[in-house]
C-alpha positions as CSV (number, residue, x, y, z in Angstrom):
1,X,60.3,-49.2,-63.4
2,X,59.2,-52.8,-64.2
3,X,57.5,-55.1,-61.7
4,X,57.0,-58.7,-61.5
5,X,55.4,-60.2,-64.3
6,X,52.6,-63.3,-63.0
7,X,50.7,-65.9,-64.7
8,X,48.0,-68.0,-64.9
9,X,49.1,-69.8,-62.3
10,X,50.0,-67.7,-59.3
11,X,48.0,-67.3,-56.3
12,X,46.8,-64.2,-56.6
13,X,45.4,-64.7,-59.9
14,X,43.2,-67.5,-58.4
15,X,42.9,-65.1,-55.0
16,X,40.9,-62.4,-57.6
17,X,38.6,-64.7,-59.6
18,X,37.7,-65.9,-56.0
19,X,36.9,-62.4,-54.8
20,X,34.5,-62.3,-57.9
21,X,32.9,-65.7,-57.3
22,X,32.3,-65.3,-53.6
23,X,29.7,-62.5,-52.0
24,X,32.5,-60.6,-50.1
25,X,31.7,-57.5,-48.2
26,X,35.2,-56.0,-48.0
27,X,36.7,-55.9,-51.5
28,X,36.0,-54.6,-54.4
29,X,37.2,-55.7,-57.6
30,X,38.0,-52.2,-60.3
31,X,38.5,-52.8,-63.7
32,X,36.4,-50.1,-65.8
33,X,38.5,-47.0,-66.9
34,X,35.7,-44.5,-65.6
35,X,35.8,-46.2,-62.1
36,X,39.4,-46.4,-61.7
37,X,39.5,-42.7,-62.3
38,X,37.6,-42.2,-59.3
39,X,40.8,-42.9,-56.9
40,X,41.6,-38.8,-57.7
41,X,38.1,-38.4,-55.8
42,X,37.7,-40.9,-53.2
43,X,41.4,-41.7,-52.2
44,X,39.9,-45.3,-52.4
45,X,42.7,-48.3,-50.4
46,X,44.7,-50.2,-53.5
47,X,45.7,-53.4,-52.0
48,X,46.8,-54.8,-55.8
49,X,47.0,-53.3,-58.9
50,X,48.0,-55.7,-62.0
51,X,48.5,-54.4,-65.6
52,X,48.8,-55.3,-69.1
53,X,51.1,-52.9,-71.2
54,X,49.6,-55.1,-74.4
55,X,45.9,-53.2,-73.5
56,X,47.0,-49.8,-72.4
57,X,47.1,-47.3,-75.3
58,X,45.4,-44.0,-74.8
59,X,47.2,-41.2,-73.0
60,X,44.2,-41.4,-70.3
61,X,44.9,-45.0,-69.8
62,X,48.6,-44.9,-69.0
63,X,47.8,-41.5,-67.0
64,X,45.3,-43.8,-64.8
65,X,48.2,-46.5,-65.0
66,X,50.8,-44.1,-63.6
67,X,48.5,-43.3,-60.5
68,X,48.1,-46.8,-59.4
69,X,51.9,-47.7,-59.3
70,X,52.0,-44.9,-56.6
71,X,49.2,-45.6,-54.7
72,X,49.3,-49.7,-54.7
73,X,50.3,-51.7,-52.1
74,X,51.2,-54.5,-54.2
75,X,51.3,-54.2,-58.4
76,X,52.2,-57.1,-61.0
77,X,52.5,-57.1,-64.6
78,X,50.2,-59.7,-66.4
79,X,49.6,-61.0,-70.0
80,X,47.0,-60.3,-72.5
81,X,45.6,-63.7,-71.7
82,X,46.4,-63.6,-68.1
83,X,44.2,-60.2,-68.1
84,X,41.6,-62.0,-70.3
85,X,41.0,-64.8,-68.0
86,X,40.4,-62.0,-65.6
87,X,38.5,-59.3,-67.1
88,X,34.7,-59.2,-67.4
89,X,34.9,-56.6,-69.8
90,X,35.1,-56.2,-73.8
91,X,36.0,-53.0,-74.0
92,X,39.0,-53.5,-71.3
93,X,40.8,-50.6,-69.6
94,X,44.3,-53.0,-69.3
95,X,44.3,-52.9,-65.4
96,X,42.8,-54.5,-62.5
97,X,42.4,-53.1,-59.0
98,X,41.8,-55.1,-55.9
99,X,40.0,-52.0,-53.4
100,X,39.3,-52.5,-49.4
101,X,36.6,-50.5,-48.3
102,X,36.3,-49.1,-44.8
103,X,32.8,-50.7,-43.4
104,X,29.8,-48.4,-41.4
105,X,28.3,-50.2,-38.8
106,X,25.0,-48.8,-37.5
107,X,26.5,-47.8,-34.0
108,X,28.8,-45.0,-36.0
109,X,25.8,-43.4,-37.7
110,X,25.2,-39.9,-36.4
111,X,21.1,-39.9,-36.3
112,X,21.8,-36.1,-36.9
113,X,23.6,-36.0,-39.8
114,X,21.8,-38.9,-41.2
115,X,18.1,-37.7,-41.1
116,X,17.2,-39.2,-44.9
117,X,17.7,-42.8,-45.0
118,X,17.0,-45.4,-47.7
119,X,16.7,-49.2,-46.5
120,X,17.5,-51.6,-49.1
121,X,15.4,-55.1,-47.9
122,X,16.7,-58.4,-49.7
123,X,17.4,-56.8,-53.0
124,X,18.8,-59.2,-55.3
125,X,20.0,-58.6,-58.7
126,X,23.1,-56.6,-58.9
127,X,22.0,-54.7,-61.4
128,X,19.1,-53.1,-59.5
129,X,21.8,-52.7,-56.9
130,X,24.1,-50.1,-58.4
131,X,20.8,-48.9,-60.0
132,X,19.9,-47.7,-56.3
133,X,23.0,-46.3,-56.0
134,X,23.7,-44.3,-58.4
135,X,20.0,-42.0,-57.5
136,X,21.4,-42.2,-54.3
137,X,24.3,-40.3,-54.9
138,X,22.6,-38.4,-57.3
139,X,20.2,-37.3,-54.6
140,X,22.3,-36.7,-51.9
141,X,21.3,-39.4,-49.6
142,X,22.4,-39.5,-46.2
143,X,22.9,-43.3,-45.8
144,X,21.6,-46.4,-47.0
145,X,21.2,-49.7,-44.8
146,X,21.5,-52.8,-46.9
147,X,19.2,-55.4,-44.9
148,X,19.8,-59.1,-45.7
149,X,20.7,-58.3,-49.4
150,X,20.8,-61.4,-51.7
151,X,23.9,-59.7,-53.4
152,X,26.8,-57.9,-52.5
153,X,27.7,-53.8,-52.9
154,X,31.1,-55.1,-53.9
155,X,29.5,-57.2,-57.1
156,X,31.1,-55.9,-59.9
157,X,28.1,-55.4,-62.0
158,X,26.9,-53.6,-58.7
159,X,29.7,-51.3,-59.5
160,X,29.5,-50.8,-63.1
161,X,26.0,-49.9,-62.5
162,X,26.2,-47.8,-60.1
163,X,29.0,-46.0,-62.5
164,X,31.1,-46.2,-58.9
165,X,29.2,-44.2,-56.7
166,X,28.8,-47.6,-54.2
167,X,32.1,-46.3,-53.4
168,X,30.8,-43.1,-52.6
169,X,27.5,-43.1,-50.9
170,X,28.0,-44.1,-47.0
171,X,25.9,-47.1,-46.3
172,X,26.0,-50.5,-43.6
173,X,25.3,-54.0,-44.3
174,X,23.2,-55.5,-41.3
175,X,20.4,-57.5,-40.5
176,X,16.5,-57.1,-40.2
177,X,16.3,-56.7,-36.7
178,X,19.2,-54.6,-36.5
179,X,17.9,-52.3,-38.8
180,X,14.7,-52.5,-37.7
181,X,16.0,-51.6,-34.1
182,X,17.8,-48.5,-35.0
183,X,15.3,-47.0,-36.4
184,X,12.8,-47.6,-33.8
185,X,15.5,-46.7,-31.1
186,X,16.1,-43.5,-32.6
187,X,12.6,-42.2,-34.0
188,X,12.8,-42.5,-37.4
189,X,9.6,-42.7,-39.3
190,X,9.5,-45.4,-41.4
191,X,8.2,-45.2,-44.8
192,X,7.0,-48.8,-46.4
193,X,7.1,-48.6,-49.9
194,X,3.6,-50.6,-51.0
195,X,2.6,-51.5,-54.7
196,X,-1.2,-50.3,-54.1
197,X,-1.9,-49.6,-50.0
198,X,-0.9,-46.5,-47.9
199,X,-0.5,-42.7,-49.2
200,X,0.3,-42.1,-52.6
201,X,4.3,-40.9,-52.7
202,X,3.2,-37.6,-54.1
203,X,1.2,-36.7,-51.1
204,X,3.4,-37.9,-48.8
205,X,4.8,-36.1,-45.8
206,X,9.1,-36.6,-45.6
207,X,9.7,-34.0,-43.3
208,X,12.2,-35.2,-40.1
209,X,14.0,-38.0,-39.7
210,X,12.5,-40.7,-42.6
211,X,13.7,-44.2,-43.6
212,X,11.8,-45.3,-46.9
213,X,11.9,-49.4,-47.1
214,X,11.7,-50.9,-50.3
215,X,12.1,-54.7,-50.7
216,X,13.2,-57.9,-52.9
217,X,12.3,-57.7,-56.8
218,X,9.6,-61.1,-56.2
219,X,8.7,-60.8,-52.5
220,X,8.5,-57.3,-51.6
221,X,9.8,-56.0,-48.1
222,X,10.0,-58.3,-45.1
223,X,6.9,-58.7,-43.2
224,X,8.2,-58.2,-40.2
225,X,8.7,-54.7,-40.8
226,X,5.0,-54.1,-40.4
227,X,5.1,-55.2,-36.7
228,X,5.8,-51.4,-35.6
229,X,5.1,-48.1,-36.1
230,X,5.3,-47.6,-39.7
231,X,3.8,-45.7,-42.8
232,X,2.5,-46.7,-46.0
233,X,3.5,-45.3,-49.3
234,X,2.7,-46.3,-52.7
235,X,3.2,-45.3,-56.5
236,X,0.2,-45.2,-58.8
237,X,0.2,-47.5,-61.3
238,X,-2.1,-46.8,-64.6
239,X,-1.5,-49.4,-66.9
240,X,-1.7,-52.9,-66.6
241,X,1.4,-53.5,-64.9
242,X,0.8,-53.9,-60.9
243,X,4.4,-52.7,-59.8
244,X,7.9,-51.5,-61.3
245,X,11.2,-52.3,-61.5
246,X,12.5,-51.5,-57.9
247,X,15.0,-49.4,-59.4
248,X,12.8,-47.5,-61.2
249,X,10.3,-47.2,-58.1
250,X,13.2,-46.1,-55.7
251,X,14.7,-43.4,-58.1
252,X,10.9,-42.0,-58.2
253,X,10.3,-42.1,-53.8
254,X,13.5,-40.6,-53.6
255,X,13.2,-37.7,-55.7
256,X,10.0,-37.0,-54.9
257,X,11.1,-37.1,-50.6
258,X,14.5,-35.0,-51.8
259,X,12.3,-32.5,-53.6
260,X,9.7,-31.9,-50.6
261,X,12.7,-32.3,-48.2
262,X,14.1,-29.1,-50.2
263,X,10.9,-27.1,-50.0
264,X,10.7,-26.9,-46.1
């Protein structure tokens, strides 16, 4: 079966490089092969799938191809330079997917089945980002709350680095005193993650109900947060460095809290 064949010109072409310009907190944008093959997982929403014959070669690819025109709302053939003026990638898979993602909101979170929580304050750079998310999955979290992030889940390089698990691992996009609310409301103890000050993370109590906070790469967490009830936790530095990489720092708190979690 053929389908329509776009160019340069047609709206939806300039519809997707606006979805990759904008912060937008409802599509995702899919274009690595790895990623795409998640749809056999997370039965993910297609709203467009466009394709370009002229980059499709490998069995795989036209396998992942042959998914998408069944599972796609809308589909459109496009050029190799149509797809060039598209792609972000070198090493291209030949297809774009435009995703919708079903949103949390912190009034559908089940404070029992969400007892581990990681609050994301201001982060950044995408590439921490999917960083976060991919030790997230890895460690089973329950749910993360993004609190005034400076980027969006849906970035692609969010995506890439997160090798897709941002569409996996449950989280809500809301506001400090939101957040901050929720987890006062419903007894959470809260965990600020500290470059010197507080417990060190290795003698750290996680049992319960815990939300660690870590913050923005320059300014740390929000200072508000330290208003309430909360609890200090930091991770020892030796060298001459004062602080790490808050993707490096998170992957480290949240092992540590899933591996003491484990123990009780």
């Amino acid at each position: 079966m053929s389908y329509q064949m776009i160019g340069l010109k047609h709206p939806i072409i300039k519809e997707i490089k606006g979805y990759k310009k904008k912060f937008n907190n409802k599509i995702m944008i899919i274009e690595d092969l790895s990623i795409l093959k998640l749809r056999y997982k997370y039965n993910f929403k297609v709203l467009k799938f466009l394709y370009c014959d002229e980059k499709i070669f490998s069995d795989e690819s036209k396998k992942i191809k042959s998914l998408y025109l069944t599972v796609s709302s809308e589909i459109y053939a496009i050029s190799s330079k149509v797809y060039n003026s598209l792609s972000d990638k070198e090493n291209s898979a030949g297809m774009i997917a435009v995703v919708a993602i079903d949103l949390l909101n912190l009034d559908s979170v089940d404070i029992v089945k969400n007892s581990f929580i990681l609050v994301l304050d201001g982060i950044e750079l995408p590439g921490n980002l999917g960083t976060i998310f991919r030790t997230a999955d890895a460690i089973n979290i329950d749910l993360v709350i993004n609190v005034d992030l400076v980027t969006s889940v849906f970035n692609n390089r969010t995506l890439s680095n997160s090798r897709g698990m941002c569409l996996k691992v449950p989280f809500v996009n809301t506001t400090y005193e939101k957040a901050q609310q929720f987890l006062l409301d419903n007894k959470y103890r809260i965990l600020l993650s500290e470059p010197k000050e507080g417990t060190c993370y290795s003698k750290m109590n996680y049992d319960g109900k815990i939300a660690i906070v870590v913050g923005n790469e320059r300014f740390g967490i929000n200072k508000k947060w330290y208003d309430n009830t909360h609890e200090k936790l930091y991770i020892p530095m030796y060298g001459d460095s004062e602080s790490l990489n808050v993707g490096v720092a998170t992957s480290i708190l949240l092992y540590e809290a899933k591996n003491k979690r484990n123990q009780i």
